[in-house]
N, C-alpha and C positions, 0 to 999 in steps of 0.2 A: 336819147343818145346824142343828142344835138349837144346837150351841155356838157354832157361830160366830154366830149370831143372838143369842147369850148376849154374845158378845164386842163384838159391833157397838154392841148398845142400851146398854152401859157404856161403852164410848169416847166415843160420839155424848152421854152422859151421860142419857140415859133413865134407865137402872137404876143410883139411885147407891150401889154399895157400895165405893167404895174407899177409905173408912177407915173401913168393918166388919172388926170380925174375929172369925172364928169359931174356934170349940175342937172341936176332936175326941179324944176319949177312944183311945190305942191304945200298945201295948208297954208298958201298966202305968201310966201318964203324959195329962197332960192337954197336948194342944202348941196354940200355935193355928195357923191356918191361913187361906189366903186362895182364895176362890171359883174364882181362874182356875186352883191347883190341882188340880182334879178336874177342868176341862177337863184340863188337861196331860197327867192322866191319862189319861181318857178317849179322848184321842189316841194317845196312846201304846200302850194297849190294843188298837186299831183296828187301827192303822200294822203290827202285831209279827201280828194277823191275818191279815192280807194277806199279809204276807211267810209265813206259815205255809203257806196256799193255796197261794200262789204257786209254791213248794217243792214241795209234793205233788202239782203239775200237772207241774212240770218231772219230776216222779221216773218218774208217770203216763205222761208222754209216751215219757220216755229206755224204758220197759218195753215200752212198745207198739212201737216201732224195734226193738226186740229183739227180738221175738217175730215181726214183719215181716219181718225180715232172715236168719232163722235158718228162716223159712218158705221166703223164695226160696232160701237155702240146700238145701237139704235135697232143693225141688224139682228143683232144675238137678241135684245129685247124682242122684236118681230118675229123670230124663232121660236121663243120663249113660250108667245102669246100663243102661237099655232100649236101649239102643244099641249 
């Protein structure tokens, strides 16, 4: 929420940086850069979180089907047997 409130109060022209430019020092080199970059980032970092989660829920879940499945399995054969 932080960025987009970042984003808002510089369109609406609040916050006027749009012809700042900043430098960041990296890969040995000075480059510059513009603020909505580190949003981009910052999104981007977010967005690849989620989808990370998101993954480890779906793996979470597909495991627990499994173990469920292989439960009733097993029981029905152990019914089976008593019979």
């Amino acid at each position: 929420s932080a960025s987009l409130l970042f984003i808002i109060l510089t369109k609406t022209g609040v916050l006027k940086i749009e012809h700042m430019v900043y430098y960041t020092y990296r890969c040995g080199g000075i480059h510059a850069t513009h603020p909505f970059d580190s949003v981009i980032k910052i999104w981007h970092y977010s967005v690849c979180s989620l989808w990370f989660i998101l993954y480890s829920l779906i793996i979470l879940w597909i495991g627990n089907a499994y173990r469920w499945l292989k439960g009733k399995i097993t029981q029905r054969i152990a019914i089976q047997k008593c019979d």
